[in-house]
C-alpha positions in Angstrom: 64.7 -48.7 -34.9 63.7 -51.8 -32.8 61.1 -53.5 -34.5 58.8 -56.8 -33.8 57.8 -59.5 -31.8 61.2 -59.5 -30.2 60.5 -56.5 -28.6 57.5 -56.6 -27.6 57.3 -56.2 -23.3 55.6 -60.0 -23.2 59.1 -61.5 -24.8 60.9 -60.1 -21.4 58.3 -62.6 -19.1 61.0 -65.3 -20.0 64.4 -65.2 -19.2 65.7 -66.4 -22.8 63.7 -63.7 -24.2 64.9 -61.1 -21.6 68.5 -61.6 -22.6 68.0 -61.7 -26.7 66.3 -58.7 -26.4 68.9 -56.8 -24.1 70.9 -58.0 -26.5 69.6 -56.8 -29.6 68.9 -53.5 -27.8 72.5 -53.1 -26.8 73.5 -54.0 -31.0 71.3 -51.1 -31.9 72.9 -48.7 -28.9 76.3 -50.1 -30.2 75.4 -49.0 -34.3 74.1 -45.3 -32.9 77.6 -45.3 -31.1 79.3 -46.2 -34.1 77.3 -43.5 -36.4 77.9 -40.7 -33.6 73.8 -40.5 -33.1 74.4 -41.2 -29.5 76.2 -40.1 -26.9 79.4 -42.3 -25.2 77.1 -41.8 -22.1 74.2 -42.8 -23.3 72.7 -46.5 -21.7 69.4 -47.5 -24.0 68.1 -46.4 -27.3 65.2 -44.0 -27.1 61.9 -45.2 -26.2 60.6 -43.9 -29.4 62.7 -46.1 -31.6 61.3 -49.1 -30.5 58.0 -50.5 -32.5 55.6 -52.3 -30.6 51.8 -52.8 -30.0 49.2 -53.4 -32.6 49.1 -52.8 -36.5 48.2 -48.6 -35.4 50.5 -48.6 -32.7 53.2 -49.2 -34.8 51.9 -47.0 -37.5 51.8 -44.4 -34.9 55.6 -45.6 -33.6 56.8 -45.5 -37.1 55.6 -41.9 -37.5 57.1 -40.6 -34.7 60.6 -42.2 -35.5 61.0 -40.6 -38.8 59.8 -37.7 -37.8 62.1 -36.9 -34.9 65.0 -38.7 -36.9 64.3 -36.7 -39.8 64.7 -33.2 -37.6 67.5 -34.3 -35.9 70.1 -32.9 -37.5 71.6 -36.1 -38.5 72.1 -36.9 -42.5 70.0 -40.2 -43.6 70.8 -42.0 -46.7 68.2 -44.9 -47.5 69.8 -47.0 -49.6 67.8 -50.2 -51.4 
């Protein structure tokens, strides 16, 4: 899951920001490659991954994540 400042849509008004967060976008697209949770074909990580807004906003994101993560058919391991 994207998650922060660095995603938010107001970091993409400046062209520094623009290209650290396609970057960081394309890193998470590149892990979900790696894992076999995306398809070869696939050009962006879901819209639902990436936490944004305010504090219930996020809340909300974060729900939503899980959720569909969590029903995907995809083992998770959370490891601390």
């Amino acid at each position: 899951m994207a998650f922060g400042e660095l995603f938010e849509p107001s970091t993409r008004n400046n062209s520094n920001g623009a290209n650290t967060q396609d970057s960081a976008l394309q890193f998470l697209l590149d892990v979900q490659f790696v894992g076999n949770t995306s398809s070869s074909t696939d050009t962006s990580i879901e819209s639902y991954k990436i936490i944004t807004g305010d504090y219930n906003q996020r809340v909300d994101k974060i729900r939503e994540a899980l959720q569909r993560i969590m029903q995907g058919g995809v083992q998770v391991a959370l490891i601390q």
